[in-house]
C-alpha positions as CSV (number, residue, x, y, z in Angstrom):
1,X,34.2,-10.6,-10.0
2,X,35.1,-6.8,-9.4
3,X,37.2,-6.2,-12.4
4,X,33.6,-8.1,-14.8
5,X,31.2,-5.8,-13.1
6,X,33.6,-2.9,-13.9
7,X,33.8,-4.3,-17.4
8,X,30.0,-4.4,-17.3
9,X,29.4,-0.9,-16.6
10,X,32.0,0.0,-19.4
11,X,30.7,-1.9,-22.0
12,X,27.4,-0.7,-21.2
13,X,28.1,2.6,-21.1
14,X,27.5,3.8,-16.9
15,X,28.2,7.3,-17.5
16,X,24.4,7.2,-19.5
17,X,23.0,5.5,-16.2
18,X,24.5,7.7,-14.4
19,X,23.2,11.0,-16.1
20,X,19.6,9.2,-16.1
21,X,19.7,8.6,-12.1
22,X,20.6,11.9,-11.6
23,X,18.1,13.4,-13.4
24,X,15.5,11.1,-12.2
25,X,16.1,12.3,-9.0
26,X,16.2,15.9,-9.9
27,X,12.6,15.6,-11.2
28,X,11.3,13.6,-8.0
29,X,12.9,16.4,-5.8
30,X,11.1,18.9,-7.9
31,X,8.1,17.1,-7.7
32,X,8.3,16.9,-3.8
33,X,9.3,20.1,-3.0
34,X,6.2,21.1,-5.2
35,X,3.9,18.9,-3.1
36,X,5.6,18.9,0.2
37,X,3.7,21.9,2.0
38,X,0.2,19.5,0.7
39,X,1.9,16.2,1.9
40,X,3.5,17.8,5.8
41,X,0.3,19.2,7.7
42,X,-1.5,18.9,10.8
43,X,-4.4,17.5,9.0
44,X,-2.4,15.1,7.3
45,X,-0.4,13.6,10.6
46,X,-3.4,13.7,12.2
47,X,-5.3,11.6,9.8
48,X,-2.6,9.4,8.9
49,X,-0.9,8.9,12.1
50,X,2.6,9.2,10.4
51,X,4.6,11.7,8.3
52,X,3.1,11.6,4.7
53,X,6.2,13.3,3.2
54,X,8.6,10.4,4.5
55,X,6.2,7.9,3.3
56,X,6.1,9.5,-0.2
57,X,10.3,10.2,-0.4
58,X,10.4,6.2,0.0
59,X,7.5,5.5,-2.6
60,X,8.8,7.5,-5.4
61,X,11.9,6.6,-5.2
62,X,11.0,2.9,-4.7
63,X,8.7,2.8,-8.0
64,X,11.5,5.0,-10.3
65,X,13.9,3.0,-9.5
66,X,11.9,-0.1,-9.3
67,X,11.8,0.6,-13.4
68,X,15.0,1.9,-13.6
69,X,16.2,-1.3,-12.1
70,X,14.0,-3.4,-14.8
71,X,15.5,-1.2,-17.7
72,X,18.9,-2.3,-16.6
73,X,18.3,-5.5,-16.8
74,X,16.5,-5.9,-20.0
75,X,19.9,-3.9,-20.9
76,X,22.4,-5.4,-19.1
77,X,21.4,-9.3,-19.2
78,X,17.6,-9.9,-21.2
79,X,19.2,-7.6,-24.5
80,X,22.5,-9.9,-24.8
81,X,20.6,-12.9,-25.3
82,X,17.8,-10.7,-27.2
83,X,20.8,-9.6,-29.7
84,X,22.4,-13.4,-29.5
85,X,25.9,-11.3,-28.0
86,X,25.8,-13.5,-24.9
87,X,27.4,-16.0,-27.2
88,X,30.2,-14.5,-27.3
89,X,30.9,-13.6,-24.3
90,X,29.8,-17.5,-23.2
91,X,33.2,-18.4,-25.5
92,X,35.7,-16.7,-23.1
93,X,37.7,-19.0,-20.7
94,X,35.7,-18.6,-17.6
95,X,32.5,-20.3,-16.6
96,X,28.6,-18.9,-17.8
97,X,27.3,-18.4,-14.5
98,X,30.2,-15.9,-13.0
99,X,29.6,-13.9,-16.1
100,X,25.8,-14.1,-15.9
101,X,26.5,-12.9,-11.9
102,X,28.6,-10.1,-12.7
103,X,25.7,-8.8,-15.0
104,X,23.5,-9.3,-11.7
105,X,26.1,-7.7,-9.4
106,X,26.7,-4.6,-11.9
107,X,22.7,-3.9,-12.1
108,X,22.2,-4.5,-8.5
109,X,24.9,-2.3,-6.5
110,X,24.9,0.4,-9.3
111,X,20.8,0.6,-8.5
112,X,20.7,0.2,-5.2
113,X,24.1,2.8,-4.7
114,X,21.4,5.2,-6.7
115,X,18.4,4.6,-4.6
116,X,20.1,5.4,-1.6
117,X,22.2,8.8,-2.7
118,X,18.7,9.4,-4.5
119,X,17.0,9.2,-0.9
120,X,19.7,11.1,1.1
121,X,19.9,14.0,-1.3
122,X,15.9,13.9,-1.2
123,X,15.7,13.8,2.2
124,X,18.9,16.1,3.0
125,X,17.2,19.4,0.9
126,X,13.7,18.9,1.9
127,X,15.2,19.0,5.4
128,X,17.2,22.1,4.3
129,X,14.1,24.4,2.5
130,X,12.1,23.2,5.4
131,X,10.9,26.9,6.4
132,X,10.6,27.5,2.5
133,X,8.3,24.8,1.6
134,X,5.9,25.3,4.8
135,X,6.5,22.0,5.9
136,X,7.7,21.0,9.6
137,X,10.0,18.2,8.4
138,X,8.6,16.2,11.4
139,X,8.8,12.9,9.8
140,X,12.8,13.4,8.3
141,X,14.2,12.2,11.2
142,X,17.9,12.6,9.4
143,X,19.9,12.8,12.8
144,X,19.0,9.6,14.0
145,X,21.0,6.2,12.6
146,X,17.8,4.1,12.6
147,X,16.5,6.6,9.9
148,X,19.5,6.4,7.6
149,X,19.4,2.6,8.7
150,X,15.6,1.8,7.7
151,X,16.8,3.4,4.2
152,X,19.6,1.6,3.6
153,X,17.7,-2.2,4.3
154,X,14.3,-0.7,2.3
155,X,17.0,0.3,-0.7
156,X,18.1,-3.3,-0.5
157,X,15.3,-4.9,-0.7
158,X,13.4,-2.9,-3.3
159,X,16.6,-3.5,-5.5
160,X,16.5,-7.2,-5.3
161,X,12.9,-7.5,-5.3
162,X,13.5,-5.7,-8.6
163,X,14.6,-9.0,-9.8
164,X,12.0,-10.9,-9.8
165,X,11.6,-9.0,-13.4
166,X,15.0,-11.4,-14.7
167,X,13.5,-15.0,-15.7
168,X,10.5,-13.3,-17.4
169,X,12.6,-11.6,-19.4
170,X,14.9,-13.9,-20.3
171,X,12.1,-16.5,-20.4
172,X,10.5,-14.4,-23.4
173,X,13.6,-13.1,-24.2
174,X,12.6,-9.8,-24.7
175,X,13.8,-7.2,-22.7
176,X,10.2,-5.3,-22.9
177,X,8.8,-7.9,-21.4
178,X,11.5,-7.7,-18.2
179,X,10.6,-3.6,-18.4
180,X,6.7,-4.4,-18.4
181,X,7.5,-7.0,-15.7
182,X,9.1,-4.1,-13.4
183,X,6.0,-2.0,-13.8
184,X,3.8,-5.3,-12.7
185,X,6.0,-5.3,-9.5
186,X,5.5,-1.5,-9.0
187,X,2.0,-2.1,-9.1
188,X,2.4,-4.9,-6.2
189,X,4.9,-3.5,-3.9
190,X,3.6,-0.1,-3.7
191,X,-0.3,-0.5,-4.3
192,X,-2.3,-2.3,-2.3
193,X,-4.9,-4.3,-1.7
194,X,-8.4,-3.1,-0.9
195,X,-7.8,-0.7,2.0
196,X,-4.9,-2.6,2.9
197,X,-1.6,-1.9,1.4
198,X,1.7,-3.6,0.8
199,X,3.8,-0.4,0.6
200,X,6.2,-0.8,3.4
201,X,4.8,-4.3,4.6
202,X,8.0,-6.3,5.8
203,X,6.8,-9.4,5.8
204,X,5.6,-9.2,2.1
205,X,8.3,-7.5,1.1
206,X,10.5,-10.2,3.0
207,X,8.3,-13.0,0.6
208,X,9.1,-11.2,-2.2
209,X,13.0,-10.9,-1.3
210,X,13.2,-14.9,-1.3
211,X,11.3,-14.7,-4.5
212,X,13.7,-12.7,-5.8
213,X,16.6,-15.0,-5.1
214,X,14.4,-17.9,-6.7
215,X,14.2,-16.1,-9.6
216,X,17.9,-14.9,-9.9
217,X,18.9,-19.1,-8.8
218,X,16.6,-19.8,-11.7
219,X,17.9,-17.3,-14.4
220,X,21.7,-19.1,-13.4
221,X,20.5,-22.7,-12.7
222,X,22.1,-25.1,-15.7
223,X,23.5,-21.8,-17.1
224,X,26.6,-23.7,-18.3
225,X,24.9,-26.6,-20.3
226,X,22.1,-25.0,-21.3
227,X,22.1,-24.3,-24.9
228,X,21.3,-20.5,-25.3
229,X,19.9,-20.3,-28.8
């Protein structure tokens, strides 16, 4: 399964992914660095109860790479049956769904490896310019393992929520229609609802991981006698 996701990320180029991460994150950084003295102040804590800056690291990165995520997939998966190449690669000795899986696997740990380096660089220099930025860096608790370990699972599980973008796409089969998908799950996971919101709400975002799996089980199920035309 290793050496097919490697394949994957050959065929498709990485490298580009790779250059678009980073300078996705370079933008969000600026962006925050920009906005952090407005985000960390008394007033703020006060009238939120929490860190706002925290809370905004994880949002940002959540909806970029939410899409990012989605474009991947209309590339990786959606855009071979799109451009009819899946049926070539359904003619090699080994059976539909581990080749549909490694397409899965190569979109998943490449985005969710990039939504947690995204985070730790985030989180590491806004620590650092603290003193230049105004801000106290209260809410970066980056010493503690539960920090690092509440980024990690949240990574996960905005990654494979991400997902849920894969049958529509391939239901259509149209790979804008898996991208404008992504952005309909952006606008779920971290909008909200009246005065209640769903950003960082485990038990929806717990709903929407099971979902998720649905919806890959789905995009697999009968993969191997289903006729792909």
């Amino acid at each position: 399964m290793l050496k097919l996701i490697r394949l994957e990320w050959k065929k498709n180029n990485i490298l580009k992914y790779i250059r678009n991460a980073a300078i996705t994150t370079a933008v969000l950084l600026a962006f925050l660095l920009m906005a952090a003295g407005e985000l960390e102040t008394v007033e703020t804590v006060q009238a939120y109860g929490k860190s706002m800056l925290g809370a905004s690291v994880g949002m940002f990165v959540h909806v970029a790479y939410i899409i990012f995520t989605g474009v991947m997939i209309a590339a990786f998966i959606v855009g071979a049956y799109e451009k009819k190449t899946i049926h070539l690669m359904f003619s090699y000795p080994i059976k539909r769904s581990k080749i549909i899986f490694s397409k899965i696997g190569a979109v998943w740990l490449f985005n969710f490896a990039a939504m947690v380096v995204s985070k730790a660089v985030i989180y590491l220099v806004l620590t650092a310019a603290k003193s230049f930025v105004g801000i106290s860096a209260a809410g970066l608790s980056v010493g503690e393992s539960s920090f690092w370990l509440e980024a990690v699972l949240s990574s996960a599980a905005m990654t494979s929520i991400s997902f849920i973008a894969l049958p529509v796409g391939l239901k259509m089969k149209s790979s804008k229609a898996a991208i404008v998908a992504s952005v309909v799950i952006v606008c779920f996971t971290q909008g909200g609802i009246g005065q209640a919101t769903l950003a960082n709400n485990m038990g929806f975002y717990a709903v929407l991981c099971v979902v998720a799996v649905v919806s890959v089980w789905l995009s697999v199920w009968r993969v191997e006698t289903r006729d792909v035309m």
